[in-house]
C-alpha positions in Angstrom: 11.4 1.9 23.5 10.5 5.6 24.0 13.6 6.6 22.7 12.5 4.5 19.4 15.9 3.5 19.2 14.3 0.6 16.8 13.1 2.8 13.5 9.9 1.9 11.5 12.3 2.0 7.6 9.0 3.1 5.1 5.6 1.8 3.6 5.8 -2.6 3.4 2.7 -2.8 1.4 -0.8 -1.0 0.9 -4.0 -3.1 0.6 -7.0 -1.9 -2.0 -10.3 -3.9 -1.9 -12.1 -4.8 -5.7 -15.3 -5.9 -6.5 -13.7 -7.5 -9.8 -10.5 -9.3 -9.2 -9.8 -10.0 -13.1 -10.6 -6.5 -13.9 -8.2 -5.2 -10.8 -4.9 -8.1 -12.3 -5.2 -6.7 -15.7 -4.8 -3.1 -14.3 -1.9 -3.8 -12.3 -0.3 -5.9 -14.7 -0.8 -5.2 -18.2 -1.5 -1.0 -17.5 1.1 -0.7 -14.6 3.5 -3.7 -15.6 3.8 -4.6 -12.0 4.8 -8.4 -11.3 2.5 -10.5 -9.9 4.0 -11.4 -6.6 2.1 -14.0 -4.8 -1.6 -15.5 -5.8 -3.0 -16.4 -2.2 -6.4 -15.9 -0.2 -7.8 -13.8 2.4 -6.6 -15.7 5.6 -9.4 -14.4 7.3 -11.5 -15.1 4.6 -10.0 -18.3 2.1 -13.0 -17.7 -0.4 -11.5 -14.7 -1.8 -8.4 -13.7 -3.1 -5.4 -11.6 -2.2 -3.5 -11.0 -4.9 0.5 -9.1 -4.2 1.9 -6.8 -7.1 5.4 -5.6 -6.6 8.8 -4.8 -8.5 10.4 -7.6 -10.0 12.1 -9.4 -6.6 9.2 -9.0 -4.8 10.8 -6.6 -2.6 9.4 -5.2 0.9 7.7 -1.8 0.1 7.1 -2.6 -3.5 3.6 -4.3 -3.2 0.3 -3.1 -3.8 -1.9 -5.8 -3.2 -5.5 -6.4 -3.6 -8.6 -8.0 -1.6 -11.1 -9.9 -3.7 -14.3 -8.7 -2.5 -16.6 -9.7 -5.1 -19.8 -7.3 -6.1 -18.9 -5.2 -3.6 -20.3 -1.5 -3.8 -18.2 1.5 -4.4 -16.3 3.6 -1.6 -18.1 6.1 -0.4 -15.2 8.6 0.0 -14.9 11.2 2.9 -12.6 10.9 6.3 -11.0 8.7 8.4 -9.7 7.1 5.2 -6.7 6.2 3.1 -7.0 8.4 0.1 -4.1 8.4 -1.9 -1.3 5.7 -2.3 1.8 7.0 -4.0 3.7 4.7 -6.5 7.7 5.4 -7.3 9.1 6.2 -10.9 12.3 7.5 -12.2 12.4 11.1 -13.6 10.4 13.8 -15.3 10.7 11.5 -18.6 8.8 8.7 -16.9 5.9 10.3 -16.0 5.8 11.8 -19.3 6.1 8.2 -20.6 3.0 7.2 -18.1 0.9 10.3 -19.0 0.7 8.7 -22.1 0.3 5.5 -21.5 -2.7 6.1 -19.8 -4.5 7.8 -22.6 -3.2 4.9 -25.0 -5.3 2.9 -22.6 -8.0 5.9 -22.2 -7.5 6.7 -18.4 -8.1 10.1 -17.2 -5.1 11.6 -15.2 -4.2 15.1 -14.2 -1.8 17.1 -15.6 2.4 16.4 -14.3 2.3 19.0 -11.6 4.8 19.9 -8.8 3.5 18.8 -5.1 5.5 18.7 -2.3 8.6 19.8 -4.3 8.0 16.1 -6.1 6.7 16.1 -9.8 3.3 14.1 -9.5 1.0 12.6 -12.0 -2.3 11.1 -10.3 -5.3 8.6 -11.4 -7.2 5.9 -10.0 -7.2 2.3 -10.8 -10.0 0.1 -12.6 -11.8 0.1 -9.4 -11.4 3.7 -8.5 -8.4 3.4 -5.7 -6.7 6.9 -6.2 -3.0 6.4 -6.9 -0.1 8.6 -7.9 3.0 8.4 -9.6 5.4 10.4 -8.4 9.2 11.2 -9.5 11.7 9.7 -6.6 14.8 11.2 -8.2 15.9 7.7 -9.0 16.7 7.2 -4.9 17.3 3.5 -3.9 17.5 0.3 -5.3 15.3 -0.8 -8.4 14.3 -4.3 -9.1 12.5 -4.2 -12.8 10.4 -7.5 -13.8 11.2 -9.1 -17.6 8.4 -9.9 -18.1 6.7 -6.5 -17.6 4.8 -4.8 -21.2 6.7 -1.3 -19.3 10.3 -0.8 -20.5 12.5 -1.2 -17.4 13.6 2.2 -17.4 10.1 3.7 -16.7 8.4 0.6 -14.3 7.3 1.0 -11.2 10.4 1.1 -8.7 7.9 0.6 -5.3 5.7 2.5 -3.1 6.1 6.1 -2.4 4.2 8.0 0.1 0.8 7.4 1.7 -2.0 10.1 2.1 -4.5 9.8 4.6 -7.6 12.1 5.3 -8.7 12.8 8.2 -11.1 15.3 10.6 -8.7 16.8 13.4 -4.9 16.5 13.2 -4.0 16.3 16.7 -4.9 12.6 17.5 -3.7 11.5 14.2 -0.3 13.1 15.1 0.2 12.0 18.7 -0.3 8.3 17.5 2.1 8.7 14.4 4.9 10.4 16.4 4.8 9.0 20.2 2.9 6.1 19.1 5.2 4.8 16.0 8.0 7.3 16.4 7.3 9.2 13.2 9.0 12.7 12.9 7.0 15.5 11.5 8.3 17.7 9.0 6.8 20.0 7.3 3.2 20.9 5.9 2.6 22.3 2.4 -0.3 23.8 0.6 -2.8 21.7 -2.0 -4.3 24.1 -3.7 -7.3 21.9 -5.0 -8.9 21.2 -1.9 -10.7 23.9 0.3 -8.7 23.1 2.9 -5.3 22.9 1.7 -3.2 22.3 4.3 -1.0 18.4 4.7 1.2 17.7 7.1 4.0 15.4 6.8 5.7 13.0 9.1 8.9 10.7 8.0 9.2 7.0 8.5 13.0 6.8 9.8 15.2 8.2 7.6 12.2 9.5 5.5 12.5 9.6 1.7 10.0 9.5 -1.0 9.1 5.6 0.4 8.9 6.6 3.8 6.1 9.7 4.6 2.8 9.9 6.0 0.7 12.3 4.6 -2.2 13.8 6.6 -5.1 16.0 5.2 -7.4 17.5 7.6 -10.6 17.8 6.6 -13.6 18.2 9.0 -15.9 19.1 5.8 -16.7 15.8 5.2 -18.0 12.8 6.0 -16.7 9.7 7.4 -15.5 7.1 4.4 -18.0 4.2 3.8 -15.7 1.4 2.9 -16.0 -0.1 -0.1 -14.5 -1.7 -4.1 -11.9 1.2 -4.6 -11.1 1.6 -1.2 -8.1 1.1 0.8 -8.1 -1.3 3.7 -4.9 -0.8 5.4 -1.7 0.8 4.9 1.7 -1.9 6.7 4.9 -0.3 7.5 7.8 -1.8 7.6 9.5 -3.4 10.7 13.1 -4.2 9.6 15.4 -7.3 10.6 16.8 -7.3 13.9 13.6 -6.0 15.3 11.4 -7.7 17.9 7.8 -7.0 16.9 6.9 -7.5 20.5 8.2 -4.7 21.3 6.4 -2.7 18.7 3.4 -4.3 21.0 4.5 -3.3 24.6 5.1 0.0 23.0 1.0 -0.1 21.6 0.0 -1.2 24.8 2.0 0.9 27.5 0.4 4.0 25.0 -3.5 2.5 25.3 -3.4 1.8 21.4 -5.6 -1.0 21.3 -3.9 -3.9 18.9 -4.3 -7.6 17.1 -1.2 -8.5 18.6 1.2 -10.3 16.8 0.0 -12.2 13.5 1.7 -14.7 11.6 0.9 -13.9 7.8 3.5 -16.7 6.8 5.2 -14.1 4.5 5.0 -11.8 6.9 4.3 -11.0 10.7 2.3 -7.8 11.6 0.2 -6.2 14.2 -2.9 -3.8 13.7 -3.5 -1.0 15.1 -6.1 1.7 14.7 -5.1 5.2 14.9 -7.7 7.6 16.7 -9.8 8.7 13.6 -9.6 5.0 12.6 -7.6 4.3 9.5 -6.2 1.0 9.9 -2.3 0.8 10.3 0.0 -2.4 10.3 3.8 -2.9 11.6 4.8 -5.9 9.1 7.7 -7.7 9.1 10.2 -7.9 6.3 11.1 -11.6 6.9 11.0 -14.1 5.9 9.3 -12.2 2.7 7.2 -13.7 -0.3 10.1 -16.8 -1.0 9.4 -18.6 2.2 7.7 -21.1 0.0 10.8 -21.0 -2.5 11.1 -18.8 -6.4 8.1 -16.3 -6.8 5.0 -17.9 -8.3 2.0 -15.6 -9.2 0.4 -18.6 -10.9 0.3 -21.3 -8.6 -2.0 -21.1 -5.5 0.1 -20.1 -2.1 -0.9 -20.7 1.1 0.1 -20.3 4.6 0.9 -23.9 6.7 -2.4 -24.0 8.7 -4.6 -23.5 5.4 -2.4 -26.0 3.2 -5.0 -29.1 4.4 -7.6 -27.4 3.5 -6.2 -26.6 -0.3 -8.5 -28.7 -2.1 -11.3 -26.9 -0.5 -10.3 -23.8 -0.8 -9.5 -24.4 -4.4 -13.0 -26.0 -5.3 -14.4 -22.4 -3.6 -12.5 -20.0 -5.5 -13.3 -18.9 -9.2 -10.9 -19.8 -11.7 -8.4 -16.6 -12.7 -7.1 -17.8 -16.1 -5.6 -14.6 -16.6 -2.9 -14.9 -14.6 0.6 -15.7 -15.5 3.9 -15.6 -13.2 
């Protein structure tokens, strides 16, 4: 697979950690009018939730989703992180429409402003996970949810582009591009940072849904993780793929990896790149209706936790909030 004649297609999902899993739900459902995807638990963990938000199918590379990690003390924010996630809208006049939606709801955002030749309006979430919504020119497929307090016309259409931070570029860039075949293609100047400089690298045919961003900065610590965080960012494996490959591939290049895991909606392997943020190849298939119609109200859970449902029910706390 040198030749990486089997592409990586874009960002599957990004995963944020909160210290207050209510407060995190009403964020990304009544601020961001996101559908609520799938209500499961932490496989590694069943006590705590993991929560999917995506467009309204549910669709690969639409979901932001959320680890319950209750009490939990803010990031400490610095390197070897995941510091921006990217979120897709449609047009100048729905990020004019967001601006104000967030100060109806009194969020602080920058101004619209040009970046990377996209228009660009950022904030953070109710735990402090610094997002952005940025213009994709209406490019692809969108998939808006009914039942969403956003007019269809200005929802969220999926994930855009990832930014990660981290202290020397070379590692970083060897694993992205011989590692997951990753092209770069171009670097552009951020004129808010004292060291300006990002670099970035397409996900097969690239697009706003399918770039790697990567700030150097060796001003600053390493991140401490923590509520407002990002765990992990997944990209997307497509059908007609063989994720073993994907592992050879990790292997034959000394990338230690998980292997392959089955996440029942999902499979994946992790891998960590040199200045350790946390990547994962995921699977498209068999996707979140494995289990049948999307249900962001019932409890879902993969086949080897199902006996254990009444348990793992009795453990978590009630989330009365939310409603498919």
């Amino acid at each position: 697979m040198n030749d990486f004649e089997k592409q990586l297609t874009g960002v599957h999902h990004v995963s944020a950690l909160s210290a207050d899993i209510e407060r995190s739900h009403e964020f990304y459902t009544q601020v961001l009018g996101m559908r609520p995807v799938i209500k499961t638990v932490n496989q590694d963990e069943p006590s705590m939730y993991h929560l999917f938000y995506g467009d309204g199918a549910g669709s690969p590379g639409s979901d932001m989703t959320v680890f319950d990690l209750p009490s939990a003390a803010p990031e400490r924010r610095g390197n070897n992180s995941i510091t921006r996630t990217s979120l897709r809208v449609a047009g100048k006049q729905a990020l004019a429409y967001w601006a104000a939606r967030l100060d109806d709801f009194g969020i602080a955002h920058s101004d619209i402003a040009l970046r990377d030749g996209r228009l660009t309006l950022d904030f953070d979430d109710a735990e402090g996970t610094q997002l952005a919504l940025i213009d994709d020119g209406g490019a692809g497929m969108a998939f808006p949810w009914e039942n969403s307090p956003v007019p269809a016309e200005y929802q969220i259409r999926g994930l855009g582009y990832i930014t990660i931070t981290v202290p020397a570029l070379v590692p970083t860039e060897q694993f992205l591009t011989t590692g997951l075949g990753l092209r770069y293609s171009h670097s552009y100047t951020r004129a808010e940072m004292p060291q300006p400089q990002a670099y970035v690298y397409t996900i097969g045919d690239g697009g706003p849904h399918a770039e790697v961003h990567v700030v150097v900065r060796d001003d600053l610590p390493a991140a401490r993780s923590g509520a407002g965080g990002v765990h992990h960012v997944a990209l997307r494996v497509p059908p007609g793929q063989v994720l073993a490959d994907w592992v050879a591939q990790l292997d034959a290049m000394g990338y230690n990896n998980s292997g392959i895991v089955d996440r029942h909606y999902f499979a994946s392997v992790y891998v960590r790149e040199p200045n350790h943020v946390l990547f994962e190849l995921a699977t498209d298939e068999p996707g979140f209706t494995v289990d049948g119609p999307l249900d962001g109200e019932r409890l879902s859970l993969p086949p080897f936790l199902e006996p254990r449902r009444a348990q793992i029910e009795a453990r978590l706390k009630p989330l009365e909030s939310i409603r498919a």
